[in-house]
C-alpha positions as CSV (number, residue, x, y, z in Angstrom):
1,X,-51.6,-33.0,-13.4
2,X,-50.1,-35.0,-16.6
3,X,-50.3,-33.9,-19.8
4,X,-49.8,-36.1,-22.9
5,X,-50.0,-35.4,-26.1
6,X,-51.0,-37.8,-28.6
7,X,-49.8,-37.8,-32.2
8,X,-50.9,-39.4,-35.9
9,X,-50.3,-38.7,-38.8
10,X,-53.4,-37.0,-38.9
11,X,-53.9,-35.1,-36.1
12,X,-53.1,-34.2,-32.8
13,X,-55.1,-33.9,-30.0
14,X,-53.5,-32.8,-26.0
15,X,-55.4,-34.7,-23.7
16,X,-54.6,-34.8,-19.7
17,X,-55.1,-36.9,-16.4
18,X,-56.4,-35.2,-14.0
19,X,-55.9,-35.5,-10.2
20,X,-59.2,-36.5,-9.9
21,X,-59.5,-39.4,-11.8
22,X,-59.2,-39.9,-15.9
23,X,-58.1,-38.9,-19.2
24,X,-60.6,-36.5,-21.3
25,X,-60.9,-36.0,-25.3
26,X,-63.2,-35.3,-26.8
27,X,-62.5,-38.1,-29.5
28,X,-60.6,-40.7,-27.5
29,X,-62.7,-43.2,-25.4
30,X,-60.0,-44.2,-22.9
31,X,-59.0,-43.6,-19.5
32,X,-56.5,-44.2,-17.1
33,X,-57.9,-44.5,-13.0
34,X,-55.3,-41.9,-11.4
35,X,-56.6,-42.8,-8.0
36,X,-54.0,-45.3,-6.6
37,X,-56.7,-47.9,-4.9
38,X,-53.5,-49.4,-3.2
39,X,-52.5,-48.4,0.7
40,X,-48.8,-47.2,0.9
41,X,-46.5,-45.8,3.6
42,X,-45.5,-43.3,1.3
43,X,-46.7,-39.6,1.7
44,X,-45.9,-39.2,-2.3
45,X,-47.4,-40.7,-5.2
46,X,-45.1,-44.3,-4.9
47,X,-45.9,-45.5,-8.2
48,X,-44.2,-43.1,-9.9
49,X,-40.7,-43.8,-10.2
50,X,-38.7,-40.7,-8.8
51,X,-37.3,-39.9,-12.4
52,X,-40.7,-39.7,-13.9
53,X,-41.2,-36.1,-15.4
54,X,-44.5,-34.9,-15.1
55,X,-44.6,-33.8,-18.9
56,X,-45.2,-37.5,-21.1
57,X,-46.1,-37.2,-24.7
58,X,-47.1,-40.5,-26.7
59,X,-46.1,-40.7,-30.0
60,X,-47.6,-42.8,-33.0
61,X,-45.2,-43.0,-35.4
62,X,-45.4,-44.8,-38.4
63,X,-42.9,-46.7,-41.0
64,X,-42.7,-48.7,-43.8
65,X,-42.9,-52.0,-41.9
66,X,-45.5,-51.7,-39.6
67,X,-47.1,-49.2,-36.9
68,X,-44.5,-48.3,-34.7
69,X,-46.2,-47.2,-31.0
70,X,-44.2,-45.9,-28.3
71,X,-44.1,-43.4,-25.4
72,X,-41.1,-40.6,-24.5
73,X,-41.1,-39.1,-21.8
74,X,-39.7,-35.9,-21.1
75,X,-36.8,-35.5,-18.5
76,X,-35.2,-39.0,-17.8
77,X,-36.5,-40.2,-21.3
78,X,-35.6,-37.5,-23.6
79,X,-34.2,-39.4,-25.8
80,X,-36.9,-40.5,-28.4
81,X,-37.5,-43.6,-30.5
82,X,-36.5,-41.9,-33.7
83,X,-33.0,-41.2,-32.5
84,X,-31.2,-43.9,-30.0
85,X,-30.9,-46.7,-32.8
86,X,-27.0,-46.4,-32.3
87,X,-26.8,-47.1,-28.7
88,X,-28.0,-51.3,-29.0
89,X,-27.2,-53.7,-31.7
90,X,-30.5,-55.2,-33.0
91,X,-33.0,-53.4,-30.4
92,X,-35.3,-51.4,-32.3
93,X,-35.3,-47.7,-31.4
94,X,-33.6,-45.9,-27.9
95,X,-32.3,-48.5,-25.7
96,X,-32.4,-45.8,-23.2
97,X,-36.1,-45.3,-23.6
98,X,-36.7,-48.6,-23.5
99,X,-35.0,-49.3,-20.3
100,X,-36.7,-46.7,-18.6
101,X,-40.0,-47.9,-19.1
102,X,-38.3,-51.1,-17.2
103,X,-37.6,-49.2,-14.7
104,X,-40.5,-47.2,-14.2
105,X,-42.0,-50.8,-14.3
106,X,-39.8,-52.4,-11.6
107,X,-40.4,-48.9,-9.3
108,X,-44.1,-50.4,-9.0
109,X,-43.4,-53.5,-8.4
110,X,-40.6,-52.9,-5.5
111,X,-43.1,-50.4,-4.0
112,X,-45.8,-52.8,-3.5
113,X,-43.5,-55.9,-3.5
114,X,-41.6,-55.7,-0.1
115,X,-40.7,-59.2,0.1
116,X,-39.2,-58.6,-3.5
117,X,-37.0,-55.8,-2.4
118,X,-35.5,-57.3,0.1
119,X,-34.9,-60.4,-1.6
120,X,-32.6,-58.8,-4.1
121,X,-31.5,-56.2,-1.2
122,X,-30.2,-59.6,0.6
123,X,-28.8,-61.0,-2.4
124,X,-27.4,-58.4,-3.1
125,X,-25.9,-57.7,0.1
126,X,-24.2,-61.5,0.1
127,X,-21.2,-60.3,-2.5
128,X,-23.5,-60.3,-5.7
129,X,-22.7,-57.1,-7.6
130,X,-24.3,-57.7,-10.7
131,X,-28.3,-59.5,-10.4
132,X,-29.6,-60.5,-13.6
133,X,-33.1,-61.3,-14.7
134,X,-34.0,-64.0,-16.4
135,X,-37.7,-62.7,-17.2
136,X,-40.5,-60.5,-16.3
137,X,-44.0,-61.6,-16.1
138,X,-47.3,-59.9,-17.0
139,X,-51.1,-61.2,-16.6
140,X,-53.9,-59.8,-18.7
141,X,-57.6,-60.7,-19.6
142,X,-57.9,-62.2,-23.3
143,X,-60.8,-60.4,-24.2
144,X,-61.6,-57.4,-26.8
145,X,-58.0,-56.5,-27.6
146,X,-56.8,-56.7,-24.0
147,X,-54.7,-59.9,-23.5
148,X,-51.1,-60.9,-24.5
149,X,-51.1,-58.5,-27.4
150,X,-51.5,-55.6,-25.8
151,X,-48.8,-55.8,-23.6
152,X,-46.4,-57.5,-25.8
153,X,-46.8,-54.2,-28.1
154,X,-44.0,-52.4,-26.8
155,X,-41.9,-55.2,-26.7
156,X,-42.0,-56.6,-30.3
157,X,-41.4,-52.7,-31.2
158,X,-38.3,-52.5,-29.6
159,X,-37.3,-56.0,-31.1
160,X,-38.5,-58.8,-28.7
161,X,-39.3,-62.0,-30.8
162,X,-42.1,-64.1,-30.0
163,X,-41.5,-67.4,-29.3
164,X,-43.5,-70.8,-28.4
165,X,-47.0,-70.6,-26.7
166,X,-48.5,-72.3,-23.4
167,X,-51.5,-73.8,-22.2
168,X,-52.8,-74.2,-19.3
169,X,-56.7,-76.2,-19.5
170,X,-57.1,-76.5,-15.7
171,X,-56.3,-72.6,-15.4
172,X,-58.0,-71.9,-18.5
173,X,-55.0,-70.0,-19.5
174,X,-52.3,-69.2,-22.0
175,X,-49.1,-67.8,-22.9
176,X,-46.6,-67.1,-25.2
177,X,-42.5,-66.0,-23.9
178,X,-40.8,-63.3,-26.3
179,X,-36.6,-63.5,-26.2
180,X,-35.0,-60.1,-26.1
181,X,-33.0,-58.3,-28.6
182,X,-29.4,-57.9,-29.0
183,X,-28.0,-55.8,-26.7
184,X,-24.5,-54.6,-26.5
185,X,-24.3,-54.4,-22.7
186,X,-23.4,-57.0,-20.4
187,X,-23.1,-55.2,-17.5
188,X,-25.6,-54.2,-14.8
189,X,-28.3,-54.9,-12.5
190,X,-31.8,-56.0,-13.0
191,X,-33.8,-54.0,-15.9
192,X,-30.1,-52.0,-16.5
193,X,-28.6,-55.7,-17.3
194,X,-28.9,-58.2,-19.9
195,X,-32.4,-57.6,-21.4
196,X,-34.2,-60.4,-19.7
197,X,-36.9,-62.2,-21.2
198,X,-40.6,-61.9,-21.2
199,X,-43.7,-64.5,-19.8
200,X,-47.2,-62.7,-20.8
201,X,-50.2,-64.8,-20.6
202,X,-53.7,-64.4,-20.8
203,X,-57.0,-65.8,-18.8
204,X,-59.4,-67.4,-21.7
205,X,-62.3,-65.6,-21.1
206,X,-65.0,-67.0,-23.4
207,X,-64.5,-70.4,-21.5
208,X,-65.6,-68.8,-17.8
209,X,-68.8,-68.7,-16.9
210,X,-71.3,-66.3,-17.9
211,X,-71.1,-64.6,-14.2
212,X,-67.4,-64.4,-14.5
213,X,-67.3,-63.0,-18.3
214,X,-69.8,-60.2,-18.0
215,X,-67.6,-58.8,-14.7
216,X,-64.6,-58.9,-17.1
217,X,-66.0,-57.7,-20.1
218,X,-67.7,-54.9,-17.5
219,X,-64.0,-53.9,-16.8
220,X,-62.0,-54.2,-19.9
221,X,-65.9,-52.1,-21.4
222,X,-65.0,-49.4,-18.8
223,X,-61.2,-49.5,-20.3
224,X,-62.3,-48.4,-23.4
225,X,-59.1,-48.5,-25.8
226,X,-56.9,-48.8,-22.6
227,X,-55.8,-51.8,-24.1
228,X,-53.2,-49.7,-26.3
229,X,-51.5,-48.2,-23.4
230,X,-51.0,-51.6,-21.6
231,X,-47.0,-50.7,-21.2
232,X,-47.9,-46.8,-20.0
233,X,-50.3,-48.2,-17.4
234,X,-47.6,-51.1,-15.8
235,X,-44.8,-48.0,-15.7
236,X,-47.4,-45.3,-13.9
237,X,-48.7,-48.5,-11.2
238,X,-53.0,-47.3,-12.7
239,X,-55.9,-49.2,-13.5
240,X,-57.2,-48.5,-17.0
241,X,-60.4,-49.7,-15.6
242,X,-62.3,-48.2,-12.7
243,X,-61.8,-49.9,-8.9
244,X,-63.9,-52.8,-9.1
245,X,-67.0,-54.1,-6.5
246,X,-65.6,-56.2,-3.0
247,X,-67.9,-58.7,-4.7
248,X,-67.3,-58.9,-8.0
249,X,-63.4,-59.7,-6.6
250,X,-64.6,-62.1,-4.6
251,X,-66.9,-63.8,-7.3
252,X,-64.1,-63.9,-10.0
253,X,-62.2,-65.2,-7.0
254,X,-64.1,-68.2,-6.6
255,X,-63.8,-69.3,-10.1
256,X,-59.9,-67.9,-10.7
257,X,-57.6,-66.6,-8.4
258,X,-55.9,-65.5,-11.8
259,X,-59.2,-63.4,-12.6
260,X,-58.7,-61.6,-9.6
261,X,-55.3,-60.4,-9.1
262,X,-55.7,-59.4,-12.9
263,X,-59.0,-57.4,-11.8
264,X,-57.5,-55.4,-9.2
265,X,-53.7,-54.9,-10.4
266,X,-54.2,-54.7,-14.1
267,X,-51.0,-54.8,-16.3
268,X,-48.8,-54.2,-13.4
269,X,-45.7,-56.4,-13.3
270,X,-46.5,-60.3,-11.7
271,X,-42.7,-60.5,-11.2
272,X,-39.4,-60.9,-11.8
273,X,-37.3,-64.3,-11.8
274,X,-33.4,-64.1,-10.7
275,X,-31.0,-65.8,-12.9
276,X,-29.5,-67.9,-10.6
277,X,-26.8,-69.3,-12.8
278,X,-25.6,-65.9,-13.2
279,X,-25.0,-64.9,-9.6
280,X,-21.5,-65.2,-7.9
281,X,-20.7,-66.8,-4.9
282,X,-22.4,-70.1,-4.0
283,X,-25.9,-68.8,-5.0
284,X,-25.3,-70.0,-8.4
285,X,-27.1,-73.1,-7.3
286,X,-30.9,-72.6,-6.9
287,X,-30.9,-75.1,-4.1
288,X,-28.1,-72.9,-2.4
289,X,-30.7,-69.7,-2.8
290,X,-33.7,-71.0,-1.7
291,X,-32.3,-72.7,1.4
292,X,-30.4,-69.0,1.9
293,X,-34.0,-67.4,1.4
294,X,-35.8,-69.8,3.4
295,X,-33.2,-69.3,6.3
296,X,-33.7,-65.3,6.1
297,X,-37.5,-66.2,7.1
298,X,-39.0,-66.0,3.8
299,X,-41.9,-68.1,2.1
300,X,-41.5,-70.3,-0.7
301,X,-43.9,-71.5,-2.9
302,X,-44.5,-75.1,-2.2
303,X,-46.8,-76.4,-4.6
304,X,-45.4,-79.3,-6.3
305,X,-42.6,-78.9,-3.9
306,X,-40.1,-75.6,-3.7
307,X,-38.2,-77.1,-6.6
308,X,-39.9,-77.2,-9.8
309,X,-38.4,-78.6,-12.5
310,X,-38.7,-79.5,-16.4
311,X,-39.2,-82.9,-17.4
312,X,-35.6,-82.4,-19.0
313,X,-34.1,-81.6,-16.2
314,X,-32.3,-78.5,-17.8
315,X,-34.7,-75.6,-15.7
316,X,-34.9,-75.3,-12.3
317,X,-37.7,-73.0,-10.8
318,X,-39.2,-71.8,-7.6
319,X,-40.5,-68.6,-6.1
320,X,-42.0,-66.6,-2.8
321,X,-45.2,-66.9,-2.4
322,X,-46.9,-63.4,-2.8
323,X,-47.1,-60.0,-1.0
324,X,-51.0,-58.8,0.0
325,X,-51.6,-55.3,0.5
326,X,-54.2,-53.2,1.3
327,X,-56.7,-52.6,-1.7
328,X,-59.5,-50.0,-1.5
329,X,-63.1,-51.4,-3.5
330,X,-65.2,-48.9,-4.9
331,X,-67.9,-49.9,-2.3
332,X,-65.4,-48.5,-0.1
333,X,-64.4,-51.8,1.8
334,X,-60.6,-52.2,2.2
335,X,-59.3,-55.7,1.8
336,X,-56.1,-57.6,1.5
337,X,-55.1,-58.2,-2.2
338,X,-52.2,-60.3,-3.5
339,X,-49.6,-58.3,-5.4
340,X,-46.5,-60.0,-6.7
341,X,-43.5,-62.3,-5.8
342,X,-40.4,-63.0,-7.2
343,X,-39.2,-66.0,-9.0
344,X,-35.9,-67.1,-9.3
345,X,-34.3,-69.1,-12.6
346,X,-31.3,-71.7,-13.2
347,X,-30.8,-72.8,-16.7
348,X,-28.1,-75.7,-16.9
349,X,-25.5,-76.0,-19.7
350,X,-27.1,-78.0,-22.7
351,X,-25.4,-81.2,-23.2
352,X,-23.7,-80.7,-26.4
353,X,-21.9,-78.0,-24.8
354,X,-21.3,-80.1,-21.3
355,X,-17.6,-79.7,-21.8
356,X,-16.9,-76.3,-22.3
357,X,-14.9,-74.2,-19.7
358,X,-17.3,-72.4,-17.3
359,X,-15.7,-69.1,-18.3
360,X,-16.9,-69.6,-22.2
361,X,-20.4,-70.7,-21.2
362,X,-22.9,-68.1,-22.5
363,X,-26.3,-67.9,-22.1
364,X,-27.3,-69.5,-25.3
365,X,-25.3,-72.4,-24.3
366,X,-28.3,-73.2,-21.9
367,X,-31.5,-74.5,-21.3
368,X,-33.9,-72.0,-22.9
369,X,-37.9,-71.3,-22.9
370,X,-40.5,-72.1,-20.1
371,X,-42.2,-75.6,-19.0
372,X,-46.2,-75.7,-18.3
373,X,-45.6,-77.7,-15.6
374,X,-43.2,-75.5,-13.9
375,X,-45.4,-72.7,-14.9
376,X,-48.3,-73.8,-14.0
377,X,-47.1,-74.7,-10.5
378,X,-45.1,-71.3,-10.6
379,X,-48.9,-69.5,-10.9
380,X,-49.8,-70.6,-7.2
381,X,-47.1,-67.9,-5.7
382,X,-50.5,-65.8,-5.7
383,X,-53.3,-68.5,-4.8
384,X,-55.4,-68.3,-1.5
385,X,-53.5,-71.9,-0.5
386,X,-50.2,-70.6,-0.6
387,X,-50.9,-66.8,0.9
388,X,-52.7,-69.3,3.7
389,X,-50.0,-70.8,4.4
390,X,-47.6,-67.7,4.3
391,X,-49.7,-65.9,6.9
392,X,-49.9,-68.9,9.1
């Protein structure tokens, strides 16, 4: 059983989840699915990251500036908002805290992610001691609170800036990136290296059809103000929804693949993009990787070819295509799902700054932000075509 405790200026309440199935108040209409509709091979609960105490408290804080939410978590995050503003430069609040909820974040997606894992296991493996991320991405439903603010929360808190937004008419979607803080570290792996940026879009909602929108709305209704723990739900691997129909997946299916792997995996993490240009060894070169990857037996996404790239020329994309796992309806029909994939990022040198020594080239001295048309091609890692494809 977890306990939380939540905390206002005005009151507290203790509320817990149950191993049955949600969070009970009296006053708060919210709940988070505990039941874990995905199959694993693990005995334990595998979307809790080991270090995960069983004891989280979530604590609304306020200051002068503006509402300050955030979770601490007892055990591996002891170390509260309030008090780690000396570890980081500009990042707002613990930068231990923060990158815990990374991790707790990157946990679930390894667990459900195989192909992921051993991507960055064989990478890795090839004489790359430090893998850095260039971003994480996150899918939501823009409707009643629940789209790209709701998981950008925690971010903008801990000093994430937002940046420009994309559109996508065919998709009927949006986005906006947010650039990370400051950080005095360097050094590291994945979510314990330089803080990567973040990709969060959102499916348009009113302009589905009516169908489509009342199963949504049904879902993020259920959710209740699940919308405000968007970040607590990605780190535990839940649902703040209840498991949906076999057919309403399949409906929302028809009309947006997007609509469905956001029905049945919820704020978990879509995936994370290598920074290629950050790698050692002749992996530096994205053509390099994916011809490595694609030798190790591995799917790439080939929509608009393996290579995407910006109409600049300046960013260079491509990704698997996803992993499916085993999902468990409500109606009790179990059915392959997508899950996530991993991406993978090379930024070239700007050309003002074409002619400085590779050892002085920083990050900022690269191309920067996202391209709709790599994006947009980039969204097909999890489309029926491309899974297709993989399983043939």
């Amino acid at each position: 059983m977890y306990k939380f405790r939540l905390i206002s200026n005005n009151s507290m309440k203790m509320f817990m989840i149950s191993s049955s199935s949600s969070i009970s108040s009296p006053n708060l209409n919210y709940s988070l699915i505990r039941s874990n509709p995905f199959h694993s091979s693990s005995s334990s609960l595998p979307f809790l990251h080991p270090q995960i105490n069983s004891n989280i408290k979530l604590n609304h804080q306020h200051n002068n500036n503006h509402n300050l939410r955030s979770f601490s978590v007892m055990g591996s995050f002891s170390n509260s908002l309030q008090n780690g503003s000396a570890n980081s430069k500009s990042l707002m609040g613990s930068e231990s805290f923060f990158r815990d909820v990374l991790r707790n974040m990157e946990a679930v997606y390894l667990d459900r992610n195989p192909t992921a894992k051993a991507i960055l296991q064989l990478v890795d493996s090839a004489g790359n001691d430090q893998i850095c991320y260039d971003h994480l991405a996150f899918r939501t439903f823009g409707v009643d609170g629940h789209g790209i603010d709701s998981m950008a929360e925690i971010f903008l808190d801990c000093g994430y800036t937002k940046r420009d937004e994309l559109r996508f008419p065919a998709k009927k979607l949006k986005a906006y990136w947010f650039s990370p803080p400051d950080v005095s570290s360097e050094k590291g792996s994945g979510v314990n290296g330089p803080l990567p940026r973040v990709f969060i879009s959102e499916l348009l909602v009113d302009q589905m059809s009516p169908e489509a929108q009342d199963i949504i709305r049904k879902y993020t209704g259920m959710s209740g103000h699940g919308n405000k723990y968007a970040a607590l739900a990605s780190t535990l691997g839940l649902l703040t929804w209840g498991k949906p129909l076999y057919s309403e997946f399949q409906q929302l299916a028809k009309e947006s693949e997007y609509a469905a792997w956001t029905l049945v995996n919820g704020y978990a993490l879509n995936h994370v993009t290598i920074s290629t240009h950050r790698l050692k060894s002749n992996f530096r070169s994205i053509n390099s990787l994916n011809q490595f990857i694609e030798d190790n037996g591995f799917k790439l996404n080939s929509e608009g070819g393996v290579l995407k790239v910006s109409p600049d020329g300046f960013l260079l994309q491509s990704s698997t295509v996803a992993d499916s796992i085993p999902f468990e309806f409500l109606d009790g029909v179990t059915e392959l799902v997508p899950c996530s994939y991993i991406e993978f990022a090379e930024r070239l040198v700007l050309p003002q700054y074409k002619d400085l020594p590779e050892d002085e080239v920083k990050e900022f001295h690269r191309r920067d932000g996202f391209e709709v048309g790599n994006a947009d091609k980039i969204f097909e890692s999890t489309s029926q075509e491309q899974l297709s494809r993989k399983a043939a």
